[in-house]
PLY file of the C-alpha trace (Angstrom):
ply
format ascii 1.0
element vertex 101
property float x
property float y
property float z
element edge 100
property int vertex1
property int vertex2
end_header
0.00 0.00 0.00
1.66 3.55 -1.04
1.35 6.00 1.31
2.39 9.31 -0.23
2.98 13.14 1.24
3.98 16.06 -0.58
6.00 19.06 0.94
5.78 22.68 -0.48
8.29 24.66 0.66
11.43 26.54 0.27
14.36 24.87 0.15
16.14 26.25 3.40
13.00 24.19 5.00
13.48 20.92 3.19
15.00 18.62 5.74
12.70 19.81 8.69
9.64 19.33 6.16
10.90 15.89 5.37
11.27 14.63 8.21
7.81 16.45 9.50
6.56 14.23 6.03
7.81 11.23 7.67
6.40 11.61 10.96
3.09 11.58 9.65
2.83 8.66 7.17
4.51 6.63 9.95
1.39 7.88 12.55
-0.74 7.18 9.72
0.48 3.95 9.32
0.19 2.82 13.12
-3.30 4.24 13.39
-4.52 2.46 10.33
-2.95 -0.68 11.79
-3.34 -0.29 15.76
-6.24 1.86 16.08
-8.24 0.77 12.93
-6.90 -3.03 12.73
-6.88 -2.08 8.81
-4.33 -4.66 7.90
-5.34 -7.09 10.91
-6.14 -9.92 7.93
-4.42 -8.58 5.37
-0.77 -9.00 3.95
0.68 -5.90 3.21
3.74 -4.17 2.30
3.63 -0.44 2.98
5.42 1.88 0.64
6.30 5.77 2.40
6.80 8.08 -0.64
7.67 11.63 0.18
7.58 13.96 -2.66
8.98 17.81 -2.38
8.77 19.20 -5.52
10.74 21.85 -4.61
13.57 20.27 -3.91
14.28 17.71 -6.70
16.70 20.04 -8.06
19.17 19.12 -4.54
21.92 16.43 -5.71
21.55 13.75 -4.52
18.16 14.00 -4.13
17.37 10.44 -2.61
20.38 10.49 -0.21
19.34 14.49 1.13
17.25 13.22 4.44
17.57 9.94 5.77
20.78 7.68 6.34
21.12 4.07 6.10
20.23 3.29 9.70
16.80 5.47 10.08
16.16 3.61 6.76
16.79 0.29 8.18
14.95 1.06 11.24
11.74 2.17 9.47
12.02 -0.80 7.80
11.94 -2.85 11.20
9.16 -0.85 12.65
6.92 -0.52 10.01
6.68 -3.74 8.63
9.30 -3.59 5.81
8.39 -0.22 4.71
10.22 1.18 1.89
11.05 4.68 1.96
10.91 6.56 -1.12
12.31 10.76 -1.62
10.24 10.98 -5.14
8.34 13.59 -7.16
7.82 10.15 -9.90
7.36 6.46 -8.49
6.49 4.04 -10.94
4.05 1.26 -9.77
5.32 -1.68 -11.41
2.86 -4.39 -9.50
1.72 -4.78 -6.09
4.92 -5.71 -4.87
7.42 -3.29 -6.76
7.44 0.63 -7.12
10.36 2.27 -9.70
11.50 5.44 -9.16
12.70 6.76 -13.15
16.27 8.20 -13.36
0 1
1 2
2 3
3 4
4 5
5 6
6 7
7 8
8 9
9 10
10 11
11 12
12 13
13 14
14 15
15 16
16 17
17 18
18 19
19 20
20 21
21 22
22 23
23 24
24 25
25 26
26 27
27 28
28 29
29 30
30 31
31 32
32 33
33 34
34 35
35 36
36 37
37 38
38 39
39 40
40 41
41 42
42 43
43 44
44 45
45 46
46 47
47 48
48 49
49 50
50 51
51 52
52 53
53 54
54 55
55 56
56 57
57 58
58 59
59 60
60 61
61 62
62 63
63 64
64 65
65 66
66 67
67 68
68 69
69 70
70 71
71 72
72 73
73 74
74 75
75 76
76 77
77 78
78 79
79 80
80 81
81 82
82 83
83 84
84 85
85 86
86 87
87 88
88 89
89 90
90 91
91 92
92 93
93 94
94 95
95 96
96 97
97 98
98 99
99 100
């Protein structure tokens, strides 16, 4: 399931706006499985995709916000999420997103 938030903002704001992005697909996550028992029967993989147009023109782009080990850790706490810094993600199928080059 893809789970997307866009920032606006200017790009002296970027990383706090990320990480503000972040912060709320991973509550929306938890209250769609703890609160709601949304996925309680279901198998799911949960994509985060956090798109700030405004900031695509930063190099590199995907590497800007998060390092390995917050990636690694969403991972573990959210079920195997995959974190995605995107304006464009590709869904291939249900179980693979591409983001173009």
């Amino acid at each position: 399931m893809l789970f997307l938030e866009m920032k606006y903002c200017l790009p002296k704001n970027l990383r706090k706006n990320v990480r503000k992005a972040l912060t709320q697909l991973e509550k929306t996550y938890s209250f769609l499985c703890e609160e709601k028992a949304y996925f309680a029967h279901k198998s799911v993989k949960p994509y985060f995709v956090i798109a700030t147009p405004d900031g695509e023109d930063l190099a590199p782009f995907d590497d800007y916000y998060l390092d390995q080990d917050e990636m690694l850790s969403i991972k573990e706490n959210y079920d195997g999420a995959q974190v995605y810094h995107s304006n464009v993600v590709e869904v291939m199928t249900a179980e693979y997103l591409r983001v173009p080059r």
